[in-house]
C-alpha positions as CSV (number, residue, x, y, z in Angstrom):
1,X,0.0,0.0,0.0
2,X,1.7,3.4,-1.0
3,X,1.5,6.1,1.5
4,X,-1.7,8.3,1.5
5,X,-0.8,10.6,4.0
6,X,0.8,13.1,1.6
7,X,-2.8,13.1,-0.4
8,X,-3.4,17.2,0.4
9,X,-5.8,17.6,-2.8
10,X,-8.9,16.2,-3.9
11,X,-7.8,14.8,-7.1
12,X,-4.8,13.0,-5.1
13,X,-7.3,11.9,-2.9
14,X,-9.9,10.5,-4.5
15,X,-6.4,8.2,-6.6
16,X,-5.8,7.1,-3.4
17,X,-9.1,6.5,-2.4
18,X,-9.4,3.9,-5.1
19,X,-6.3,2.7,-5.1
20,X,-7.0,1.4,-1.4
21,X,-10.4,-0.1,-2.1
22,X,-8.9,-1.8,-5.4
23,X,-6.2,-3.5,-3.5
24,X,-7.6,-4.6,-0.5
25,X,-10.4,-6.2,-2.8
26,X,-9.4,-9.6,-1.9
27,X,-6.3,-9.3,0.6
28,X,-7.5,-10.3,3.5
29,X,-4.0,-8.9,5.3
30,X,-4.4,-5.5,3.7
31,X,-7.8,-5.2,4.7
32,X,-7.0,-6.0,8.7
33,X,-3.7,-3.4,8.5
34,X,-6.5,-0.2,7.0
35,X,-8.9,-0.8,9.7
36,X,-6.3,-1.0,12.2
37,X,-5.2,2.2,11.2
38,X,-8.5,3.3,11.1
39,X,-8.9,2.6,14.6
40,X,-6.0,3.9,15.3
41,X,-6.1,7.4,13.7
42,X,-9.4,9.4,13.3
43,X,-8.0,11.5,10.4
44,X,-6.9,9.0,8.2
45,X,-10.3,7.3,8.7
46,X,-12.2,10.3,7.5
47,X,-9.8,11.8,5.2
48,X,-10.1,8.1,3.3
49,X,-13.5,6.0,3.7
50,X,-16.0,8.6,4.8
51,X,-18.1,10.4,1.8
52,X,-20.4,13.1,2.0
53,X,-23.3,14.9,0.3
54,X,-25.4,18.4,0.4
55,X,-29.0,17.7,0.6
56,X,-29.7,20.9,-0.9
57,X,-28.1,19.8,-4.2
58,X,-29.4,15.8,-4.1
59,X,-28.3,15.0,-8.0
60,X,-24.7,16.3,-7.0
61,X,-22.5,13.5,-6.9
62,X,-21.2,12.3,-3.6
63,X,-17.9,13.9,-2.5
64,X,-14.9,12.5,-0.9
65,X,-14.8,14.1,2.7
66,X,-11.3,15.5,3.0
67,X,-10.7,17.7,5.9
68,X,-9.1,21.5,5.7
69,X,-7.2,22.0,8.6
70,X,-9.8,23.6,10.8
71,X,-12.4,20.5,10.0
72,X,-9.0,18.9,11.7
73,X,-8.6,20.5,14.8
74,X,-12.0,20.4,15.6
75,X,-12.5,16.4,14.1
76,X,-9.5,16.3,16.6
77,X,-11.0,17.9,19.7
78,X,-14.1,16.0,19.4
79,X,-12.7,12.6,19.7
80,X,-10.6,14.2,23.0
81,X,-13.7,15.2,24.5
82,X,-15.0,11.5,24.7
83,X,-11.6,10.2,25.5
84,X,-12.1,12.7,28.6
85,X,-15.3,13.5,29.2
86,X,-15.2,17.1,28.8
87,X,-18.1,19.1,26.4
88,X,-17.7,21.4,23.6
89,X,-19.8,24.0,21.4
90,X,-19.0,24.6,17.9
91,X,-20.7,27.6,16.2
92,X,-20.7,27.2,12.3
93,X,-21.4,29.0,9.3
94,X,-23.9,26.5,7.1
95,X,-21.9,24.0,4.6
96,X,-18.9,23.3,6.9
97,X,-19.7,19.6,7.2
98,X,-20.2,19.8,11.2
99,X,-23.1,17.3,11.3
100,X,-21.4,15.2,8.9
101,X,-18.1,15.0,11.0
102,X,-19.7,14.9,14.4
103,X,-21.6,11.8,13.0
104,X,-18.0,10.3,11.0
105,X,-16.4,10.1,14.8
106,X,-19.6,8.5,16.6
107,X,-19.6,5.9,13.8
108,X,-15.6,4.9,14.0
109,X,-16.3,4.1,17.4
110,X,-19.9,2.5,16.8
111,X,-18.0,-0.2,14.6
112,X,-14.5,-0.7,17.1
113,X,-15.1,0.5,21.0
114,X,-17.5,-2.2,23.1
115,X,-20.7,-1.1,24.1
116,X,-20.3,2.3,22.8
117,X,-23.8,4.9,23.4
118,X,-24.3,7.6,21.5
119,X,-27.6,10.0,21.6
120,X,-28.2,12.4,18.4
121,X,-30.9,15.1,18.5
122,X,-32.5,17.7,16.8
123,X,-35.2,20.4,16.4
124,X,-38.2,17.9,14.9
125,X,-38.5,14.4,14.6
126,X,-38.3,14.6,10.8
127,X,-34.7,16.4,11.4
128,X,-33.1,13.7,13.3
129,X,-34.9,10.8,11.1
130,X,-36.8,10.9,7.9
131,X,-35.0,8.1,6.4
132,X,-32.9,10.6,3.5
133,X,-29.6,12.6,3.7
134,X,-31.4,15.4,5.1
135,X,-31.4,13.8,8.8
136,X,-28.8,12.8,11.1
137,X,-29.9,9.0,11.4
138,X,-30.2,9.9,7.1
139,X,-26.4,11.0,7.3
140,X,-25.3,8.1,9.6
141,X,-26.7,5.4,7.3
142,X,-24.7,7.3,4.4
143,X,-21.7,6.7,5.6
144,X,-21.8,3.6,7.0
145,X,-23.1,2.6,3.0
146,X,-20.5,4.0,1.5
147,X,-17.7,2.1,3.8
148,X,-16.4,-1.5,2.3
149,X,-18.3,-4.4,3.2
150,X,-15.3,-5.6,5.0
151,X,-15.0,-2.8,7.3
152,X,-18.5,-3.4,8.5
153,X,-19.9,-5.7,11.3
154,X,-19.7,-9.2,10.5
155,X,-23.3,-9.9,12.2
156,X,-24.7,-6.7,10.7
157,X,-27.9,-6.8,8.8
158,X,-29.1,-3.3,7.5
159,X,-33.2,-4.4,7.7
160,X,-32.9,-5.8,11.4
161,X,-29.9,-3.4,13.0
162,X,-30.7,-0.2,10.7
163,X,-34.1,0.9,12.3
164,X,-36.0,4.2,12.8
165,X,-34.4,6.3,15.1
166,X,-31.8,3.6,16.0
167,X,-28.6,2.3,14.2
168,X,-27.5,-1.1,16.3
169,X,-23.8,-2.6,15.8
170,X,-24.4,-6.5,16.8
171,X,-20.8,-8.0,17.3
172,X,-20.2,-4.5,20.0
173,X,-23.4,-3.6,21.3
174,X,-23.0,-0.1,20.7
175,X,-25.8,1.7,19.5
176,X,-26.7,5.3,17.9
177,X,-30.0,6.8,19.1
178,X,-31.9,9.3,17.5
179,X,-34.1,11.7,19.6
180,X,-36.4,14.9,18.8
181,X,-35.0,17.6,21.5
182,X,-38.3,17.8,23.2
183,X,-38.7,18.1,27.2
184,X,-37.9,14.5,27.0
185,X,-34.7,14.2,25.7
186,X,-31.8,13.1,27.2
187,X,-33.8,11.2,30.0
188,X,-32.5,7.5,29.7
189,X,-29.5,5.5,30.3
190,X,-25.8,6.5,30.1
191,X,-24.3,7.6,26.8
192,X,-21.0,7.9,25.8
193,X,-21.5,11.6,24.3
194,X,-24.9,13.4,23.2
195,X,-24.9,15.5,19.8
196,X,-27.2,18.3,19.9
197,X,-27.7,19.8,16.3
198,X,-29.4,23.2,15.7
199,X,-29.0,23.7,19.6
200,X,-30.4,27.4,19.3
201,X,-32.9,26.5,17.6
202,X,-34.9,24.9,20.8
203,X,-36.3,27.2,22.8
204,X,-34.8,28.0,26.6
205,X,-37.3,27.1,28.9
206,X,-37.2,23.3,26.7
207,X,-33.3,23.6,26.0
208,X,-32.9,24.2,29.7
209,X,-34.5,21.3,31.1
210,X,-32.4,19.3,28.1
211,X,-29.0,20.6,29.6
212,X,-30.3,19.8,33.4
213,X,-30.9,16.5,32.5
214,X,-28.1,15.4,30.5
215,X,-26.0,16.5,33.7
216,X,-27.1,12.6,34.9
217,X,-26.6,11.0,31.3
218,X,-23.1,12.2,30.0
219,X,-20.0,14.0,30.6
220,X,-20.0,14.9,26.7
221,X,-22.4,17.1,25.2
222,X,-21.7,18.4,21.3
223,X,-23.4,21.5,21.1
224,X,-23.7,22.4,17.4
225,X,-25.7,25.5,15.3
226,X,-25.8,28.6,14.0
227,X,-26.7,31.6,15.6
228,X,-30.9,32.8,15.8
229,X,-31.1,35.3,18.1
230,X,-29.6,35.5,21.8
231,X,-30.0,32.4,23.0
232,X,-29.1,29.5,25.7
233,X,-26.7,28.4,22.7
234,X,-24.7,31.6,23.1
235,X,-25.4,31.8,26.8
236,X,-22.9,28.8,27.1
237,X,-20.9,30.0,24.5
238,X,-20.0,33.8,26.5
239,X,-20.1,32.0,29.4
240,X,-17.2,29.6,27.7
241,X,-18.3,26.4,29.9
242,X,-17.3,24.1,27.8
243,X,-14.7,23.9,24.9
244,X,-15.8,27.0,21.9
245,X,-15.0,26.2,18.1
246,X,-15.9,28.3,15.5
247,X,-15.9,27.1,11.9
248,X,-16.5,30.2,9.2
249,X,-16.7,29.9,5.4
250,X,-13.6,32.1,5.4
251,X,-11.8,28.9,6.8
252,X,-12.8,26.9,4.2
253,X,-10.6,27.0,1.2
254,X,-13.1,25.9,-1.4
255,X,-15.4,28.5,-0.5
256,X,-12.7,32.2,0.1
257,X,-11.1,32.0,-3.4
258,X,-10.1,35.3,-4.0
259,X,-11.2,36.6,-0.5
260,X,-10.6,40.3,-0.4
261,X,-12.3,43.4,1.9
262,X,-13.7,46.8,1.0
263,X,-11.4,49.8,2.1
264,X,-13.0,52.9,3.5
265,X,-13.3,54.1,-0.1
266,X,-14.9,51.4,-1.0
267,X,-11.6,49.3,-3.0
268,X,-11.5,46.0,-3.4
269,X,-8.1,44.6,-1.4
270,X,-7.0,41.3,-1.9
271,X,-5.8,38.7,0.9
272,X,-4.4,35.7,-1.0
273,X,-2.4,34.8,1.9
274,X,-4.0,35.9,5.1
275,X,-3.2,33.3,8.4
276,X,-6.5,31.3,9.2
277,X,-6.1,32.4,12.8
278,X,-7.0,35.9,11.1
279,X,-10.3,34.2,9.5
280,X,-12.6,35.8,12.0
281,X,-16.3,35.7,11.7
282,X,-16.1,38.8,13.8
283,X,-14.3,40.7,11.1
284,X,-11.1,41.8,9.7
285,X,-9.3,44.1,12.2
286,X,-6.0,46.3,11.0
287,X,-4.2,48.7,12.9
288,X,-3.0,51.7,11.3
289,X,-1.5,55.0,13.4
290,X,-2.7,53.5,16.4
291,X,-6.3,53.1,15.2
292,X,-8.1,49.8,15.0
293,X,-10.1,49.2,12.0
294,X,-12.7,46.4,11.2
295,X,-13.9,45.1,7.6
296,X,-15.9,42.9,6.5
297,X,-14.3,39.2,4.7
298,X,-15.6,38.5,1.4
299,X,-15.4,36.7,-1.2
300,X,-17.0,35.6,-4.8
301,X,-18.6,32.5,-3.6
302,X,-20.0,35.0,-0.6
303,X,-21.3,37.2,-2.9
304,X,-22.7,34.9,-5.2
305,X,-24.4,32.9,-2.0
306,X,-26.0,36.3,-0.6
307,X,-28.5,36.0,-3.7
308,X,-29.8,32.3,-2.4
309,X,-31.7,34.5,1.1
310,X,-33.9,36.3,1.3
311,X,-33.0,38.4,3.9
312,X,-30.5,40.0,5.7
313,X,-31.3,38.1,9.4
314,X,-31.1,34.6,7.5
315,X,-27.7,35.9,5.8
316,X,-26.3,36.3,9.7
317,X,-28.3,33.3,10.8
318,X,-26.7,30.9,8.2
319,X,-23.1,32.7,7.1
320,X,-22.0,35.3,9.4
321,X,-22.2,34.0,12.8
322,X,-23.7,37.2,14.1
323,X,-26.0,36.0,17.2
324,X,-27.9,39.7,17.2
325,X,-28.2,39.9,13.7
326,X,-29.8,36.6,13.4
327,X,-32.8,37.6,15.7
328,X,-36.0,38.3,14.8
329,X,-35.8,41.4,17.0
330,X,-38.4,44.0,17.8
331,X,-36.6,45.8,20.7
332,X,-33.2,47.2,20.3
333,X,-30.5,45.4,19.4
334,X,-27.3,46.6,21.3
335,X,-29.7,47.0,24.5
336,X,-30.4,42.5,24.0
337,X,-26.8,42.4,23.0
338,X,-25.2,44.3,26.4
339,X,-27.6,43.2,28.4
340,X,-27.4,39.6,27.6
341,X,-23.1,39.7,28.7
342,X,-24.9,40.5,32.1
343,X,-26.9,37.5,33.1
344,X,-26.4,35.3,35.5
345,X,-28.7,32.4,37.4
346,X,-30.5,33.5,40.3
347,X,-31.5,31.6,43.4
348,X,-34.0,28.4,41.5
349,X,-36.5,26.8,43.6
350,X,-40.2,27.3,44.9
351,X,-43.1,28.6,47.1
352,X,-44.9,26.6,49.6
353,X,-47.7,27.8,51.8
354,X,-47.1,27.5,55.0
355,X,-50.9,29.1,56.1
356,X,-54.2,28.1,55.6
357,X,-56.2,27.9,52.8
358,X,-57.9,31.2,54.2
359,X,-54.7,32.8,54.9
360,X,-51.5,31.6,53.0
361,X,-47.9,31.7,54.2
362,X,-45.1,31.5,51.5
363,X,-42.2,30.2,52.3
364,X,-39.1,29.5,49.6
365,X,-37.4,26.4,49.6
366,X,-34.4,26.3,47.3
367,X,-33.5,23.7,45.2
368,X,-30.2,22.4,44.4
369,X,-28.4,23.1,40.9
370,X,-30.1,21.6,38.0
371,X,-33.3,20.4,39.5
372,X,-36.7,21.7,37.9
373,X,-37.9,24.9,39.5
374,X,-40.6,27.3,39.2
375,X,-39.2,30.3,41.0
376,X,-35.9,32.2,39.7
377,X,-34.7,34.7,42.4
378,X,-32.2,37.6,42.1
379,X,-33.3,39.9,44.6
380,X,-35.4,38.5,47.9
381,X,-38.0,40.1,49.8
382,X,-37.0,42.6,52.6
383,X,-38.3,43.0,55.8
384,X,-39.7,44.9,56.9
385,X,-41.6,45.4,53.3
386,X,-41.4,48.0,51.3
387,X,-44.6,49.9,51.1
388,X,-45.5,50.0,47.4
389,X,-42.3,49.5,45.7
390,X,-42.9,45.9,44.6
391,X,-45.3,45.1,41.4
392,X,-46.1,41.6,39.4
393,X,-47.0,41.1,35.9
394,X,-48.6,38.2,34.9
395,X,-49.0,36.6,31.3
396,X,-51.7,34.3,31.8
397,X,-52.2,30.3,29.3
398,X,-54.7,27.7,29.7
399,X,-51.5,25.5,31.0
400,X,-51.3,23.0,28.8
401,X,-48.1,20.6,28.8
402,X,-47.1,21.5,24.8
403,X,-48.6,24.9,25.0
404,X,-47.9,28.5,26.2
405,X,-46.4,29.3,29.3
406,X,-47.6,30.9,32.7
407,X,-45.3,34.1,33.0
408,X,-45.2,36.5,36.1
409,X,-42.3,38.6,37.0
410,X,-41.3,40.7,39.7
411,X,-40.2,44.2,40.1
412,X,-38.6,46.2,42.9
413,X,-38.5,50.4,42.2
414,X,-36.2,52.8,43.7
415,X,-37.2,54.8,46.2
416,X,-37.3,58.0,43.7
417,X,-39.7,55.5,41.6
418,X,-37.7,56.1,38.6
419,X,-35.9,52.9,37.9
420,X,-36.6,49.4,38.3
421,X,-34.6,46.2,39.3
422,X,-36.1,42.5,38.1
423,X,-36.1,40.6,40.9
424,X,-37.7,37.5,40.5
425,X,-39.6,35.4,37.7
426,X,-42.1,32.6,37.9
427,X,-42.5,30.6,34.7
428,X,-44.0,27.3,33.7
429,X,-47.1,25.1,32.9
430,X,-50.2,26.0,35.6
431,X,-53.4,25.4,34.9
432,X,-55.4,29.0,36.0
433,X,-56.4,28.4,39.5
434,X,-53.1,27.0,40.7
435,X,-51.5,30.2,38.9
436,X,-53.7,31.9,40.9
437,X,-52.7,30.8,44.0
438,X,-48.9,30.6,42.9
439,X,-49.2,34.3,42.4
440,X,-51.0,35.5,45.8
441,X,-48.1,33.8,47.2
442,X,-46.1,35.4,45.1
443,X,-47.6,38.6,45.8
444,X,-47.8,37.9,49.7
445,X,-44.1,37.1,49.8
446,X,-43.1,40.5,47.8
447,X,-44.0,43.6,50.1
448,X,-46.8,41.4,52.1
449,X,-49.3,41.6,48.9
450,X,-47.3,43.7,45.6
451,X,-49.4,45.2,43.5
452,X,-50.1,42.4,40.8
453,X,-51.2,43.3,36.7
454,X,-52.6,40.4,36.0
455,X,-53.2,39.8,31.8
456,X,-57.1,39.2,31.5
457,X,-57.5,38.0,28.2
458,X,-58.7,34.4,27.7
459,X,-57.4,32.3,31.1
460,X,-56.8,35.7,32.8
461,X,-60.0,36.5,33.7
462,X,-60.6,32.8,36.1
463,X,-57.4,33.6,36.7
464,X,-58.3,37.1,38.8
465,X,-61.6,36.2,40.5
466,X,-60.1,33.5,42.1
467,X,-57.0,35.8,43.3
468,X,-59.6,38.4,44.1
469,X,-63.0,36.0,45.5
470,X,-61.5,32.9,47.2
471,X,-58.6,35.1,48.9
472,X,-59.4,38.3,49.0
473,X,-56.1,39.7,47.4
474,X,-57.1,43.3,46.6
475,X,-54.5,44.8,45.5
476,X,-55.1,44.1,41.9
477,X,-54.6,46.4,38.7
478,X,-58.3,47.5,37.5
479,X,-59.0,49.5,34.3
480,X,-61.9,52.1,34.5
481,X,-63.1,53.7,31.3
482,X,-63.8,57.7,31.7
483,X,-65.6,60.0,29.2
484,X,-63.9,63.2,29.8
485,X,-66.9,65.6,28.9
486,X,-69.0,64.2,31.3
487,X,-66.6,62.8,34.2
488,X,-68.9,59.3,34.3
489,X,-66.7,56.4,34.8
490,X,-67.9,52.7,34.1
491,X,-67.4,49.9,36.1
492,X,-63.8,49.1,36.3
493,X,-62.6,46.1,34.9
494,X,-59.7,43.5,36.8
495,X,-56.8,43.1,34.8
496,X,-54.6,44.2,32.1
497,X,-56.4,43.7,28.9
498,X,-53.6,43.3,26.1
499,X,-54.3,44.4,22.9
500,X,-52.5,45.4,19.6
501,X,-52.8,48.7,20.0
502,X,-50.9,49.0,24.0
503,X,-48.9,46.2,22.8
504,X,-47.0,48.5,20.5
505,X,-47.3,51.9,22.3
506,X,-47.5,51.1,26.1
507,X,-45.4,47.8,26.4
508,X,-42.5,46.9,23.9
509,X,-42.1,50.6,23.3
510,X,-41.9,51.7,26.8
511,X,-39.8,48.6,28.0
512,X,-37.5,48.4,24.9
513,X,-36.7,52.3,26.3
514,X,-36.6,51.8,29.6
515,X,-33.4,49.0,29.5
516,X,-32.1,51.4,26.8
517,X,-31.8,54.3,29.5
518,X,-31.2,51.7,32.3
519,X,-33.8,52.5,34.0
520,X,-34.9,48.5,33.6
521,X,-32.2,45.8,35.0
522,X,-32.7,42.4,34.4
523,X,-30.1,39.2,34.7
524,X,-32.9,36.6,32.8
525,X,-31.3,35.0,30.0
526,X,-35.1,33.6,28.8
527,X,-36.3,37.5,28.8
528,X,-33.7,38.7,26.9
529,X,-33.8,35.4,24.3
530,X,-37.6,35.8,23.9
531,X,-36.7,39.8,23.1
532,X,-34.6,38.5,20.5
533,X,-37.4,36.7,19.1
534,X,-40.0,39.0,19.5
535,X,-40.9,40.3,16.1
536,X,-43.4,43.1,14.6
537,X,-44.9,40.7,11.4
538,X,-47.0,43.0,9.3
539,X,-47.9,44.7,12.1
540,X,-48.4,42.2,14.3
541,X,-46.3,41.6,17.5
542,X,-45.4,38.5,18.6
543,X,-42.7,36.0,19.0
544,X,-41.9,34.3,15.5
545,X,-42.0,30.6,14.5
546,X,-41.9,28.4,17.3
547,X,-40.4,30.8,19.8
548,X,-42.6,31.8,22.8
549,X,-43.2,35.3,24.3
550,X,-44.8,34.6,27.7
551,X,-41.5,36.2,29.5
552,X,-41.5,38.9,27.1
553,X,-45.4,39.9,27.7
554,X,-45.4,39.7,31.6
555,X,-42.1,41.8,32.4
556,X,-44.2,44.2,30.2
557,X,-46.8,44.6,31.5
558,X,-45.0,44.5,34.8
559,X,-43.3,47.5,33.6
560,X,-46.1,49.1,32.9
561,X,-48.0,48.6,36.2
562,X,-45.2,49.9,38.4
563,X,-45.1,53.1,36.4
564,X,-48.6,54.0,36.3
565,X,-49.9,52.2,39.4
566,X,-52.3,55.0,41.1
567,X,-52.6,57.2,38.1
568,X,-53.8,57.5,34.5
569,X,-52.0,55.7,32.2
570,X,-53.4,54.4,29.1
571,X,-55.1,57.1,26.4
572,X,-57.5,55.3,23.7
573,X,-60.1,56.5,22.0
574,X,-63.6,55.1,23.1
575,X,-67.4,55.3,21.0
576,X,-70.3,55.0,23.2
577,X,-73.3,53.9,21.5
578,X,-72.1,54.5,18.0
579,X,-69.4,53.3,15.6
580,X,-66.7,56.7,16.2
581,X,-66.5,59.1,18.6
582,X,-68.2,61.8,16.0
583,X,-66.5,65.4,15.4
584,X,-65.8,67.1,18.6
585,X,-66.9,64.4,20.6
586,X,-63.5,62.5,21.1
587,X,-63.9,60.7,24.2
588,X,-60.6,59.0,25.9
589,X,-60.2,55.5,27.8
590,X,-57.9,55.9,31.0
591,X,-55.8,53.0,33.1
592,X,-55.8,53.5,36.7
593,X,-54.6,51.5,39.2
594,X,-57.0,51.0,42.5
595,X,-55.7,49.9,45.7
């Protein structure tokens, strides 16, 4: 067998490729010395018997998978992290062959360590397995079809051992498992490592729970995805918890021919040599009379690939790396992106009642790292109480297990009244009256009853005349409707009634400004990840795709009871008894707040 580790281009490659598969044909000897070595060394393994294809271009022809030399290092520090149990995140730019080469060093040890365990998920079910190239388990089977018969399992049989979601290696017991990342994931037996593709994608309440509970299933967790949005996934990556790669299209060779940069007149300067430690998604920096200046890294395939989106944010999500850019965001974006570098976990746990069922008694009780909780704290009660400096918002959901969440949040206010500190955030699945009684305790335990804006629409409503008839909690944002040329006031209503209209003008506006000036602090990563999701679609605000916005809506309007608790806040106009108010006759809707 000549020696193939000179092979550096694909032509010499794909010689040697056949030249090893026409020799060892029928040599028995050659055959056991290639997979030794393929046992032995990881690179030679991929850079010789694992192919690859882009489902995006399925009459392609398949293509040899020879690694550049970042593909290397990372191939590399994968195979390190289950040798030692340590985790790693890779952030990638689409087309960099990350799923592909995540999969390539599962399967070499699949087919050669004992009772290897490996657990591979994704966004949907149809992502991790739809039975083509376009799913991992799709991917897996791939490769292990395009490796010689006689590097495969001698007991192996593709209709009994290659099942749906499963890939089973008989002579080893080692096994591949493919999982939706749902709430359940991760929730099994021991696994060598766990790949989580399109981590970002999940959202954080779910993604959470997934990282809690792979604590107790594996010391290796592949985090791998592009950016969309702020997100757990860039949570871990600022944090730098675990081992950080980042793989750019600049750092693949086939893709920055010709890679150049736009000077500040706008002139096209070539880098045909420039170091790959210099590759930075981040930009091009040079430093000229002790000024730092950044450019973008282009190229012709860049250029030509802008074309294939359709808009800037999928550009960033898919090529550029850019977390903030590749948000769906309403609210500003340097506020989500500073104010994300500041959070931190607060104390996790939950209320009890300690009282009776007339008269409740919270009482915390912490619980320890990584447990579920229902209760994030970063600022506790003081005693004695603060007279009206502590408010609640609540974002109300019929608490159902796969739908919305129950939201309320909890915010202290300086004592000139003019800023405001989130303190505290309840979130999860309730059905209305136990989020009823979760917020009187709530509400009891902040200032001996805060002041509580409770979201009205649909659930809300059960939601308040419990709070209000079975306990007696009072203190409970009402809206009163006023015609200002008369002075008669209706009946007032309980509870914040959300609408387009105050969505736009009275909540995201007046929140987006108030962390802009600082006057709002939070530490929640989930508020400032829902932010980056929350989007203004013709229109209409709300979070996009399968994101969720419960956090979002109840900080809100938790904003906007603490600065207009006691006074007029909201100005509508309202008809009475005909279809507009009629020239002259404008008649105006006001918030107050009655204690």
């Amino acid at each position: 067998m000549s020696d193939t580790s000179l092979s550096k281009t694909i032509a010499d490659n794909l010689s040697d490729r056949i030249k090893i598969v026409t020799e060892a044909e029928d040599n028995f000897l050659l055959q056991k010395e290639l997979t030794k070595r393929c046992q032995d060394d990881l690179l030679f393994f991929i850079n010789y018997f694992i192919w690859v294809k882009n489902p995006k271009t399925p009459k392609d022809p398949d293509k040899a998978f020879l690694l550049y030399p970042a593909q290397e290092k990372i191939a590399l520090d994968i195979e390190e992290d289950i040798e030692t149990g340590r985790s790693s995140l890779t952030e990638k730019s689409r087309e960099t062959g990350m799923s592909f080469l995540h999969l390539a060093i599962y399967l070499r040890r699949f087919l050669w360590v004992e009772g290897s365990e490996f657990l591979v998920g994704s966004l949907k079910r149809e992502d991790v397995d739809d039975w083509t190239i376009s799913s991992l388990m799709g991917k897996a089977r791939f490769i292990l079809h395009h490796l010689p018969y006689w590097m495969m399992p001698l007991k192996y049989i593709e209709s009994k051992h290659s099942t749906f979601l499963k890939l089973i290696n008989p002579d080893n017991g080692a096994s591949i498992i493919g999982r939706a990342t749902t709430e359940d994931f991760g929730r099994s037996g021991r696994k060598s490592a766990v790949l989580l593709d399109e981590h970002a994608s999940v959202g954080t309440r779910v993604i959470e729970g997934i990282e809690r509970a792979l604590q107790e299933t594996t010391n290796t967790i592949h985090r791998v995805s592009t950016h969309k949005g702020i997100t757990t996934f860039k949570r871990i990556r600022d944090k730098k918890k675990c081992i950080v790669h980042v793989i750019h299209w600049t750092q693949m060779p086939d893709k920055c021919k010709g890679l150049y940069y736009l000077d500040d007149v706008g002139k096209k300067v070539l880098l045909p040599d420039l170091p790959l430690e210099r590759r930075s998604p981040y930009g091009y920096y040079i430093k000229r009379n002790g000024k730092v200046s950044k450019y973008q890294l282009l190229s012709p395939w860049y250029i030509k690939k802008k074309d294939d989106y359709l808009t800037d944010r999928d550009l960033k999500q898919e090529l550029d790396i850019s977390a903030l850019g590749s948000g769906y965001c309403r609210f500003n974006a340097n506020m989500i992106e500073t104010g994300s570098k500041l959070c931190r976990d607060g104390v996790r746990g939950y209320l009890i009642d300690e009282g009776s069922d007339e008269t409740p008694k919270p009482k915390f009780i912490e619980v320890e790292v990584g447990a579920p909780f229902e209760l994030e704290v970063w600022k506790f009660p003081t005693k004695p109480f603060w007279n009206n400096r502590s408010f609640i918002g609540g974002d109300t959901a019929e608490g159902l297990e796969k739908g919305d969440y129950c939201s309320a949040d909890v915010i202290f206010k300086s004592v000139d009244g003019m800023s405001g500190y989130h303190a505290a955030a309840l979130h999860g699945h309730f059905e209305p009256d136990i989020f009823a009684d979760k917020l009187v305790l709530l509400g009891l335990w902040y200032d001996g009853g805060a002041f509580q804006g409770i979201e009205r629409n649909k659930d809300g409503l059960g939601v308040l005349l419990r709070m209000k008839n079975h306990f007696d909690y009072r203190r409970l944002f009402t809206e009163r409707t006023q015609d200002q040329e008369t002075g008669e006031k209706d009946t007032g209503r309980l509870g914040f009634l959300t609408s387009s209209t105050n969505k736009k003008h009275l909540i995201t506006g007046d929140m987006d400004r108030a962390f802009r000036s600082g006057e709002l602090v939070s530490h929640s990563i989930r508020h400032y990840s829902e932010m980056s999701t929350f989007e203004n679609k013709n229109g209409k605000l709300e979070a996009s795709g399968d994101h969720y916005d419960d956090s979002v809506m109840s900080l809100a309007i938790c904003w906007h009871v603490a600065q207009t608790g006691g006074r007029p806040a909201e100005i509508l106009l309202k008809a009475r008894g005909h279809k507009g108010p009629g020239k002259g006759k404008k008649r105006k809707r006001f918030s107050t707040a009655r204690f």
